[in-house]
C-alpha positions as CSV (number, residue, x, y, z in Angstrom):
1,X,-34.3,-33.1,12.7
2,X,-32.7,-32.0,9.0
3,X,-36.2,-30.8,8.1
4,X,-36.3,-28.5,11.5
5,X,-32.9,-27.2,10.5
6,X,-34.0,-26.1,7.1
7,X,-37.9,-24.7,7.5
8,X,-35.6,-22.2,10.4
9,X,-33.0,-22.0,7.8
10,X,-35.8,-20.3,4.7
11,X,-38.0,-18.4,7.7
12,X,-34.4,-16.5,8.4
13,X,-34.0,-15.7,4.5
14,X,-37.1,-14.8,4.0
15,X,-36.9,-12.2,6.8
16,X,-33.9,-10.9,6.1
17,X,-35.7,-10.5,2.3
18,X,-38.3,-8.9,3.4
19,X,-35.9,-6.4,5.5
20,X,-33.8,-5.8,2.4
21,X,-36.4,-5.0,0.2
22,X,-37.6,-1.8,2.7
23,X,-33.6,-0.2,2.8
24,X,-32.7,2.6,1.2
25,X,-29.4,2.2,-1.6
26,X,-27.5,3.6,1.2
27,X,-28.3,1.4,3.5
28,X,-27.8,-1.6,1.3
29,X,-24.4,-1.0,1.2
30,X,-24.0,-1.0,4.8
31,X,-26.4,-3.5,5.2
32,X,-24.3,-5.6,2.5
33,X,-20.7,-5.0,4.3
34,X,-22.0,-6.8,7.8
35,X,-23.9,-9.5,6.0
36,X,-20.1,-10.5,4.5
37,X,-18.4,-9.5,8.0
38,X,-20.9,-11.8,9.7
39,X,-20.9,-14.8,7.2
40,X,-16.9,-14.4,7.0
41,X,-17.5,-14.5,11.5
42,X,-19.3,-17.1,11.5
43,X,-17.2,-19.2,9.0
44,X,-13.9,-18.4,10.7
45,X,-16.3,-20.3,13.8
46,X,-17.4,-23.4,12.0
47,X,-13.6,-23.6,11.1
48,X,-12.1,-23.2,14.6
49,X,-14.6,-25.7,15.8
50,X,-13.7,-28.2,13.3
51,X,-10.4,-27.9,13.7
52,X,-9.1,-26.2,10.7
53,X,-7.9,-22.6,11.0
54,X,-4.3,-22.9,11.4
55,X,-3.3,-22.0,8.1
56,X,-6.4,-19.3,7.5
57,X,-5.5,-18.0,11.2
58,X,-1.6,-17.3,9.9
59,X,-2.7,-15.9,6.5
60,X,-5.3,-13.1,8.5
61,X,-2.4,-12.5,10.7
62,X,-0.2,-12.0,8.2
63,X,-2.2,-9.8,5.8
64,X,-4.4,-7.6,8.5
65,X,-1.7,-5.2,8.9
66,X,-0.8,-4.9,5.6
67,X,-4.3,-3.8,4.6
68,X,-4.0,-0.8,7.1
69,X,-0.6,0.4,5.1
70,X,-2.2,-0.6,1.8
71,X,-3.4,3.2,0.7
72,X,-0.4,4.6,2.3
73,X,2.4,2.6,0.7
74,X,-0.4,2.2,-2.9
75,X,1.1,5.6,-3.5
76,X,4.3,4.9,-3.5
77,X,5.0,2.0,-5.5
78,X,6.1,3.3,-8.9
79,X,8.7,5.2,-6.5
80,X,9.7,1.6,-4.4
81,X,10.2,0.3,-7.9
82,X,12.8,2.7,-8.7
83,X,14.4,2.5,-5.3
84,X,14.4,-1.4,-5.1
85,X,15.6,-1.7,-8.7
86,X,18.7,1.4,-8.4
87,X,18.1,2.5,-11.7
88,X,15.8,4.7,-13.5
89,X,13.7,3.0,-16.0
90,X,13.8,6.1,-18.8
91,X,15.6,3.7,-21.0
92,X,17.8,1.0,-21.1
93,X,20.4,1.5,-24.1
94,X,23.3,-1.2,-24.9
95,X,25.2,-0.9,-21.4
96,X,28.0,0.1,-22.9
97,X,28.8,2.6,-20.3
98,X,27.0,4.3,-17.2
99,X,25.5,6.8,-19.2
100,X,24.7,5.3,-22.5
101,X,21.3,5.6,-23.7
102,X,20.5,8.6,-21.0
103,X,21.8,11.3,-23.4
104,X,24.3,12.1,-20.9
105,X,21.8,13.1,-17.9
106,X,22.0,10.6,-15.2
107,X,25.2,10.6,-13.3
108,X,28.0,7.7,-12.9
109,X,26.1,4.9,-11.7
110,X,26.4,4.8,-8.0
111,X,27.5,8.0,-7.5
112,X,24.5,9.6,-6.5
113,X,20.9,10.5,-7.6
114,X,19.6,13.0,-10.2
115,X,17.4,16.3,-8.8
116,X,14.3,14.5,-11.2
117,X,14.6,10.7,-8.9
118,X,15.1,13.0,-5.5
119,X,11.4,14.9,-7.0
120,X,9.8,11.7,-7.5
121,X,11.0,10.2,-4.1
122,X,9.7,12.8,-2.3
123,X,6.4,13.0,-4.7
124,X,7.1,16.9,-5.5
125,X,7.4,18.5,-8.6
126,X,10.9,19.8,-10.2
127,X,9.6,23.5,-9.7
128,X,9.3,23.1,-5.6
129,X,9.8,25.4,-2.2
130,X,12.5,24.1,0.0
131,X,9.6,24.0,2.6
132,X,7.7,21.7,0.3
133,X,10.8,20.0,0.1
134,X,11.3,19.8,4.4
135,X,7.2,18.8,4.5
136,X,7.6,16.2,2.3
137,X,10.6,14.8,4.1
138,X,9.2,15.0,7.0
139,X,5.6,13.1,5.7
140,X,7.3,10.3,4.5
141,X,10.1,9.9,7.0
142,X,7.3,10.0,9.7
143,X,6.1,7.0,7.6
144,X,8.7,4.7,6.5
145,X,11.2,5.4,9.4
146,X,13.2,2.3,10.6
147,X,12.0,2.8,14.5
148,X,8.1,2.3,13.2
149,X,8.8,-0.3,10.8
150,X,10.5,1.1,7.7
151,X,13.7,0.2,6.1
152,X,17.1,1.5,6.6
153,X,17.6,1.4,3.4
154,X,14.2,3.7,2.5
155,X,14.9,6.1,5.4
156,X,18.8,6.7,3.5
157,X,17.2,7.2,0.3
158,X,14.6,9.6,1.7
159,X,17.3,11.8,3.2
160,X,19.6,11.8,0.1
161,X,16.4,13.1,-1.6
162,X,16.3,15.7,0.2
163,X,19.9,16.5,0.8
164,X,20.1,16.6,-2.9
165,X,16.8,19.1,-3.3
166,X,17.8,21.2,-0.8
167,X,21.5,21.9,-2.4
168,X,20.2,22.8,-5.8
169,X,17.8,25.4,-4.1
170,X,20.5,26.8,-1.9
């Protein structure tokens, strides 16, 4: 019966050989993204049917939506960083007060954010419209607004961006 298995087994490969060698380079690629979404199909089957896809099944579930937000949130991470952290990272200094090591430019910690951090928030450049500013509000609060799955916290520092840009172009 093993020997059955296997002479089906190398007339398959050599078929599918013989196909490959007759694409084109662009139909390689295409031709190479369903051979892996087919051999990734039919392992995900051999594993349901021996019994162990629980932990693969969570870890799919888990990381399929996040690879549909991957290019949109890819953009913003050098400005997450600076959110999540609350500090810019321009230099550190001794920490002898809130503005040593700054030269005097960033304001009291915690008392607000600097028109460069509301720039980079928003992804805009210091020399901006205050409809580039409004656009770029609205882009990003579209996207990382609490009601379709952002933070609270991201959606606050969003608007303070812009509540900041808009009142040094006013």
């Amino acid at each position: 019966m093993h020997w059955i298995l296997g002479i089906v087994l190398a007339a398959i490969v050599f078929v599918i050989l013989k196909q490959w060698g007759r694409l084109s380079a662009e139909n390689k690629k295409a031709a190479t993204w369903k051979l892996v979404l087919i051999t990734g199909g039919v392992l995900l089957l051999v594993m349901v049917l021996t019994g162990r896809v629980h932990v693969l099944t969570a870890a799919i579930a888990a990381f399929i939506p996040l690879l549909r937000k991957l290019p949109e949130l890819a953009r913003f991470f050098p400005a997450l960083n600076r959110l999540f952290s609350g500090k810019d990272n321009v230099g550190s200094g001794s920490g002898e007060g809130p503005n040593s090591g700054h030269g005097g430019a960033d304001p009291a910690q915690g008392k607000g954010m600097t028109e460069r951090e509301a720039c980079e928030i928003l992804g805009l450049t210091s020399v901006c419209s205050k409809e580039d500013i409004v656009m770029a509000h609205r882009r990003l609060i579209q996207k990382l607004h609490p009601d379709r799955g952002g933070s609270d916290y991201l959606a606050a520092k969003i608007n303070e961006a812009k509540s900041v840009l808009i009142c040094t172009r006013a």
